[in-house]
ZADO-1210 file (C-alpha; in nm, 4 decimals, padded with zeros to 6 digits):
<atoms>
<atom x="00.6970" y="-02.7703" z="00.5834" code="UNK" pos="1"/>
<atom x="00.3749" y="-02.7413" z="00.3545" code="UNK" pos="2"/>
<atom x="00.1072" y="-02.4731" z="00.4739" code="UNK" pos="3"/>
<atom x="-00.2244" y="-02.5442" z="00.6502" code="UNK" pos="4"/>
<atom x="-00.4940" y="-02.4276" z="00.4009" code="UNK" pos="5"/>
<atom x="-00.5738" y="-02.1077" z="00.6662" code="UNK" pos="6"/>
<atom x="-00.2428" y="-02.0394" z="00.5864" code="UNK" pos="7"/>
<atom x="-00.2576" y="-02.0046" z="00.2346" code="UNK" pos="8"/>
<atom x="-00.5663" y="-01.8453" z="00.1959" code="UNK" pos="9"/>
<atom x="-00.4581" y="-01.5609" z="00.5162" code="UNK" pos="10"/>
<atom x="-00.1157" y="-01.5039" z="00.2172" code="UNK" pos="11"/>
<atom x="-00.2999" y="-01.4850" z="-00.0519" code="UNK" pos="12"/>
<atom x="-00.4954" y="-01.1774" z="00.1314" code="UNK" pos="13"/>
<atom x="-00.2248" y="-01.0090" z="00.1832" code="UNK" pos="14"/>
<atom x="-00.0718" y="-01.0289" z="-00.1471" code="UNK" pos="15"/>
<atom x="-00.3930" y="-00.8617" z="-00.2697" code="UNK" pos="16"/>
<atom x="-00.3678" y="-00.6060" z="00.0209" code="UNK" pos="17"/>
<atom x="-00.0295" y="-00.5391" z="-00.1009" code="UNK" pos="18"/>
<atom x="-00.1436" y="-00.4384" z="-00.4280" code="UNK" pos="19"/>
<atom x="-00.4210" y="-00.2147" z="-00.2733" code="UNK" pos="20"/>
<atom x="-00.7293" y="-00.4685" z="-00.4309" code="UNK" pos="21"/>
<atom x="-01.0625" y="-00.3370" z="-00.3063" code="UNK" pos="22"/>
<atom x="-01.3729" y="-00.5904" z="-00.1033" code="UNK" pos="23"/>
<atom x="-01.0923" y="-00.8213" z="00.0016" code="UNK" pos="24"/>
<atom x="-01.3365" y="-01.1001" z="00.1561" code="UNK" pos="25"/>
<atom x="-01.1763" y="-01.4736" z="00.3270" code="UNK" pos="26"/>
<atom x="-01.4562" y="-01.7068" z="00.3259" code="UNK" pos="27"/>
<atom x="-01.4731" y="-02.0022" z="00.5092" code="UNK" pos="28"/>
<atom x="-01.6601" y="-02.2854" z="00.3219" code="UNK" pos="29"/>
<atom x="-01.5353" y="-02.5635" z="00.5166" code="UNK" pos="30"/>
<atom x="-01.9112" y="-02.6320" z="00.6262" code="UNK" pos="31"/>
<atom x="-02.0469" y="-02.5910" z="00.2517" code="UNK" pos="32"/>
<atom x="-01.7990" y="-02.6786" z="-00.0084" code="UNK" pos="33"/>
<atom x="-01.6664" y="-03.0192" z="-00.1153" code="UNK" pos="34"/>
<atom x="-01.3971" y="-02.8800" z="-00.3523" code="UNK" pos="35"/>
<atom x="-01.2604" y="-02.6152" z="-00.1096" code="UNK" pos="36"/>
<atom x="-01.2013" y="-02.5178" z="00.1995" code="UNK" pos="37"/>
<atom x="-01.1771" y="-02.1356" z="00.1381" code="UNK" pos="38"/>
<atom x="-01.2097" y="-01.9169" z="-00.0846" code="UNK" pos="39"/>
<atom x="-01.0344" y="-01.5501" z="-00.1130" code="UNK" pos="40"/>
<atom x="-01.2612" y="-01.2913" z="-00.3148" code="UNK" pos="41"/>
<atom x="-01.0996" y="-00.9310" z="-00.4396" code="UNK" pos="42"/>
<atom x="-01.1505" y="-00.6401" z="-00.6773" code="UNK" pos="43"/>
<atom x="-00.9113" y="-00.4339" z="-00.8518" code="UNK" pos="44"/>
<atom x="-00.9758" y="-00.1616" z="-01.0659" code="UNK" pos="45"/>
<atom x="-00.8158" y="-00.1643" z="-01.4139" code="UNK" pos="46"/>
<atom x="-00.6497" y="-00.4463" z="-01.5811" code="UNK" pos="47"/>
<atom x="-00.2952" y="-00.3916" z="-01.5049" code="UNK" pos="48"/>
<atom x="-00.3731" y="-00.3955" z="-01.1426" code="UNK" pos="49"/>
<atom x="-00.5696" y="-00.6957" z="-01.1739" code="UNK" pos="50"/>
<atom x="-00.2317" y="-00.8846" z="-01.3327" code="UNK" pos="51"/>
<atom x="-00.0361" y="-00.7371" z="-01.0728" code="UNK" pos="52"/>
<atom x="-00.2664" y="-00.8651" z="-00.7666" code="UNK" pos="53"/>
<atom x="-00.2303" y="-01.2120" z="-00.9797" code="UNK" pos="54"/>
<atom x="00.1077" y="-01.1736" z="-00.9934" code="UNK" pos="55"/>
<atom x="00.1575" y="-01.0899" z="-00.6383" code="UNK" pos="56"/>
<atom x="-00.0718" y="-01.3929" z="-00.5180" code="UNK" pos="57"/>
<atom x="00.1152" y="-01.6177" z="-00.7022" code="UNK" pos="58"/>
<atom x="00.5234" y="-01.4821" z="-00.6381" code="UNK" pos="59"/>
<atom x="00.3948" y="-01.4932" z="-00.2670" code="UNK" pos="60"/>
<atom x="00.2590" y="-01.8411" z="-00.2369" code="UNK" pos="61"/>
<atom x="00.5458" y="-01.9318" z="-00.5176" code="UNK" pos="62"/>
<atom x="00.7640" y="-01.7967" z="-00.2065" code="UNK" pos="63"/>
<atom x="00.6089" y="-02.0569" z="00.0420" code="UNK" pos="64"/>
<atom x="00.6212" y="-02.3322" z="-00.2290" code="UNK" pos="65"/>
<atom x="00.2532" y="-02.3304" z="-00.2940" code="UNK" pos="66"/>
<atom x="00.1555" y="-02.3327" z="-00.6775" code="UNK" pos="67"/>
<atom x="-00.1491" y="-02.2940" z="-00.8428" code="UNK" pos="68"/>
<atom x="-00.3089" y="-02.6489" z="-00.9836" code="UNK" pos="69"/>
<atom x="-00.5265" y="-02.4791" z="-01.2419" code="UNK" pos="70"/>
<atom x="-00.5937" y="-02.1111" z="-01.3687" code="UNK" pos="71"/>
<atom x="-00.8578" y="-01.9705" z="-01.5692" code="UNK" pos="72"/>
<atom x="-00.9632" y="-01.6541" z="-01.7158" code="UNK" pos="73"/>
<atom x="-00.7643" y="-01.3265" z="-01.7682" code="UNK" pos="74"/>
<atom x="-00.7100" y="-00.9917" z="-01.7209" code="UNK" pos="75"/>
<atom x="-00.8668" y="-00.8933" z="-01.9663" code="UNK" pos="76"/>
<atom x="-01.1527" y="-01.0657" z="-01.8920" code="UNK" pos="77"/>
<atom x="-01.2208" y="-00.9278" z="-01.5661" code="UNK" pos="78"/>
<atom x="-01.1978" y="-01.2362" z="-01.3833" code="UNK" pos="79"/>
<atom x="-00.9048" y="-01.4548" z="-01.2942" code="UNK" pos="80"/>
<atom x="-00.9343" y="-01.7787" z="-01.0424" code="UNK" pos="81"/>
<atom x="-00.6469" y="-01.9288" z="-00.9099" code="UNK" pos="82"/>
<atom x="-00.6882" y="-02.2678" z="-00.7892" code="UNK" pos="83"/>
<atom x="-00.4429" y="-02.3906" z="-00.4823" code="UNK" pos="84"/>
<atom x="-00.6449" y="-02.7174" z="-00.4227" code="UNK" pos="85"/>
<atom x="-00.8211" y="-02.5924" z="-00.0804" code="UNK" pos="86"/>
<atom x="-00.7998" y="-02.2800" z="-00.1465" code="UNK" pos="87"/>
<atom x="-00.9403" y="-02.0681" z="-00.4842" code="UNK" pos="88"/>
<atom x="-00.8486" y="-01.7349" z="-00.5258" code="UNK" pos="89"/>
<atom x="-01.1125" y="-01.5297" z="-00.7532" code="UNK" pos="90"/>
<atom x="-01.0166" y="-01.1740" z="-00.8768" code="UNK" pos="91"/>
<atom x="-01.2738" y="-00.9426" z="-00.9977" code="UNK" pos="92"/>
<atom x="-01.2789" y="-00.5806" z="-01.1965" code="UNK" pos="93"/>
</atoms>
């Protein structure tokens, strides 16, 4: 049985919960997006926290059998977006 979009986007919070990420905001842009219906916004604090929130978003949703579509940036970077169609997950240092 494939997810509801609220469903995804409520996992992928608490994958970043699990790994302790900081301002972990659900937004619903149902009313103002056309490419998405949510969007899940977090911060972690170094860069091997920020792979391992990444890495827990996706193993959890992987779980579920939700992949991402499309990623971009790093960890490195300080930003990494994980795009699951409906719902984008962005993760912030």
């Amino acid at each position: 049985m494939r997810l509801k979009a609220i469903e995804v986007a409520r996992k992928a919070v608490e994958a970043c919960s699990e790994k302790q990420a900081t301002n972990i905001v659900l937004l619903d842009a149902q009313e103002v997006c056309s490419f998405a219906d949510y969007f899940v916004i977090c911060s972690g604090e170094s860069t091997p926290q920020l792979k391992a929130i990444i890495e827990e978003v996706e193993k959890t949703l992987k779980a579920k059998g939700v992949v991402p579509g499309h990623h971009e940036g790093t960890a490195d970077s300080g930003w990494m977006l994980l795009d699951y169609g409906d719902v984008i997950v962005h993760i912030f240092a």
